[in-house]
C-alpha positions in Angstrom: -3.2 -32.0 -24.5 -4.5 -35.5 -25.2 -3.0 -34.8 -29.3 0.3 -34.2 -27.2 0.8 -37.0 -25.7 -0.7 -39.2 -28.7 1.6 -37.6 -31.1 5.0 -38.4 -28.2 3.1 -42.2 -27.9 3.0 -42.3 -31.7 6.7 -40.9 -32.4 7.8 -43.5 -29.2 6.5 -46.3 -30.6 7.5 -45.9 -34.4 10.9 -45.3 -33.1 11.0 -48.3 -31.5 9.8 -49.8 -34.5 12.6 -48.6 -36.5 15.3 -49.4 -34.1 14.1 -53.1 -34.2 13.9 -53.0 -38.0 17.6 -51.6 -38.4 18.9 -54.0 -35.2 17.2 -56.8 -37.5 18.7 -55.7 -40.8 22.2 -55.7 -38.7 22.0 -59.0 -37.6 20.7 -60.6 -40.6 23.8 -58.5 -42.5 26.6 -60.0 -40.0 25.2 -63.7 -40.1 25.6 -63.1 -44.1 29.2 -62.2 -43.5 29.5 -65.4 -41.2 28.2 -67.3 -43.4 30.2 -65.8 -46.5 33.4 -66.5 -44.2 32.4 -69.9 -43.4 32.1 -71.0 -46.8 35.4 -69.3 -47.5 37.5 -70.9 -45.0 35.9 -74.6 -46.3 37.3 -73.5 -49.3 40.3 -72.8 -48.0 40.8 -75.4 -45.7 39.9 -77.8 -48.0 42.3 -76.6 -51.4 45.2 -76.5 -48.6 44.6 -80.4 -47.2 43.9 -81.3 -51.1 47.4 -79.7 -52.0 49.2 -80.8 -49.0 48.4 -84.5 -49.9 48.2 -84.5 -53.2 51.3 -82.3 -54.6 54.0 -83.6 -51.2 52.7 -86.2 -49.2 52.1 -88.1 -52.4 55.5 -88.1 -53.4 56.9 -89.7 -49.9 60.1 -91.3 -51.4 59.2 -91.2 -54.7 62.1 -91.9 -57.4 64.9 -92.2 -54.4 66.6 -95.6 -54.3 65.4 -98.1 -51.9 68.9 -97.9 -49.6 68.8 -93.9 -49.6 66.5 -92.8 -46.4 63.2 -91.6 -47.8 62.0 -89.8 -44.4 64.5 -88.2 -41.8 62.0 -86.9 -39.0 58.4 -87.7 -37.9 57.8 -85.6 -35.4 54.2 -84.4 -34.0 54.0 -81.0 -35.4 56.6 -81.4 -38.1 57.4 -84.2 -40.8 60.3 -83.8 -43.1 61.0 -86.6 -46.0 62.6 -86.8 -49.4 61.1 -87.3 -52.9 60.9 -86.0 -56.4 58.5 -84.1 -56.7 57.9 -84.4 -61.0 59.5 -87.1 -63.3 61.7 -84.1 -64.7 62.8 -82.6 -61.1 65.9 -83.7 -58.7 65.3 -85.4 -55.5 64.1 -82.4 -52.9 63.7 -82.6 -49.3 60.4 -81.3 -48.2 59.6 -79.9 -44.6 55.6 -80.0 -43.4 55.7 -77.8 -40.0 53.6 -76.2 -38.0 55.4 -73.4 -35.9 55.1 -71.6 -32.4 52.2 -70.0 -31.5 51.5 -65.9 -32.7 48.4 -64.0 -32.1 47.3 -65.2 -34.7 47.2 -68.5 -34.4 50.0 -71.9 -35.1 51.4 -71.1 -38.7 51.3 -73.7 -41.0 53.8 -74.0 -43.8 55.6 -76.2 -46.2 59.0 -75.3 -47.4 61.0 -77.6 -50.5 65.0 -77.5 -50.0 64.8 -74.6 -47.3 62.3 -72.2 -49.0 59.3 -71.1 -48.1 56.7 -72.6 -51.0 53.4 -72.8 -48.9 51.6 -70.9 -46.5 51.6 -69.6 -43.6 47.9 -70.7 -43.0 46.5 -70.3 -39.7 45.5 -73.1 -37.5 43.7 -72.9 -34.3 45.0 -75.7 -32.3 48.2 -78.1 -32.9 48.5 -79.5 -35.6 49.0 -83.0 -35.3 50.7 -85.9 -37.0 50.5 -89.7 -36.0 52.3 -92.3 -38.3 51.8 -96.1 -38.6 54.2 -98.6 -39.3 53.4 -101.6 -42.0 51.0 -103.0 -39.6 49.2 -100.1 -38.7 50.4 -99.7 -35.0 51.5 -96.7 -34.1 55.2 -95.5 -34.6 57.8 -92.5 -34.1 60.7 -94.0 -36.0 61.0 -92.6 -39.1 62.7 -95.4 -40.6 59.7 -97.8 -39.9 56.5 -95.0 -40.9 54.6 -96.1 -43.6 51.2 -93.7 -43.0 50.7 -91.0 -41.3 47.2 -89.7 -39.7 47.2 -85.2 -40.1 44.2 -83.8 -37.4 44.0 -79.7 -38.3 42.3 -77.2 -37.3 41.5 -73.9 -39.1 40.1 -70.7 -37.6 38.5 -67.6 -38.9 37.0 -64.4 -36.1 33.4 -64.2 -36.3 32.0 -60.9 -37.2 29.0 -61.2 -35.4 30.6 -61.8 -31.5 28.4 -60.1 -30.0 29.8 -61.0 -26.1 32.7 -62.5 -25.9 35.0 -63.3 -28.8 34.0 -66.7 -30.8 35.6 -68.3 -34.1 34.7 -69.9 -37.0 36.2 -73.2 -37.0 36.8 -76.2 -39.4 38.7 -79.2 -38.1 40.4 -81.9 -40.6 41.6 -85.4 -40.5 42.8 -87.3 -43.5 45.4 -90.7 -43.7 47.8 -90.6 -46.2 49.4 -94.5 -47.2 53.0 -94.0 -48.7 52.7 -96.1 -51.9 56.2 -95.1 -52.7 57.7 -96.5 -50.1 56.1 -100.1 -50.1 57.1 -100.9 -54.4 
């Protein structure tokens, strides 16, 4: 009787030891994931404000004639101005928006003359512009903007919840200066 109950004391307590190992091996396997992710959405996050400053807000009234209205709204969530957007191109009107919420999150996008060319990509919260006039104080009139301030944040689900649903988040800020419309 006494080999009984050592052999159930035995099989009890490797099987705990094996559930731990496996729950281990699990956890270690989803922060991996997390971490992959998080890395990713850097990535991401970071080629998006890279392109979104350097391939349109860069060209903020660039090659339009000084009397010809270089930005027609500055809005919080959406900024539409005209420039050219290469040496060879005609003068486009470029829209930056950020629209209603979805399940998913605010969709970011960037369309040139009324088409689509960037995005969606999913932000967590508002996006938000703030624009400065010439002497840095703060301004809505699009006529008197000559920087803007972009806050964004994006959002990725975590694999690894465990209770409770939590993201993977990676907030933004950058200042872009419109050279173009101070020569």
């Amino acid at each position: 009787m006494g080999h009984l109950l050592d052999a159930i004391g035995a099989l009890v307590i490797g099987g705990m030891f094996f559930i731990t190992m496996f729950n281990s091996m699990f956890d270690v396997r989803s922060a991996g994931h997390d971490l992959i992710v998080q890395l990713a959405l850097n990535k991401v996050s970071e080629d998006v404000v890279n392109g979104l400053d350097s391939l349109y807000l860069a060209k903020v009234g660039a090659g339009i004639p000084t009397d010809s209205i270089a930005i027609f709204e500055s809005g919080s969530k959406r900024f539409e101005f005209r420039g050219r957007m290469s040496v060879f191109s005609s003068i486009d009107t470029i829209e930056v928006v950020q629209e209603d919420s979805t399940d998913l999150g605010y969709p970011f996008k960037v369309y040139r003359n009324g088409i689509l060319e960037l995005g969606p990509f999913w932000l967590s919260d508002s996006l938000k512009f703030t624009y400065y006039d010439i002497d840095e104080n703060e301004t809505s009139i699009p006529d008197s903007v000559h920087s803007m301030k972009v806050e964004m944040e994006f959002t990725y689900d975590m694999y690894s919840s465990g209770t409770g649903k939590r993201k993977i988040r990676k907030r933004l800020t950058f200042w872009k200066y419109f050279r173009n419309l101070y020569l």
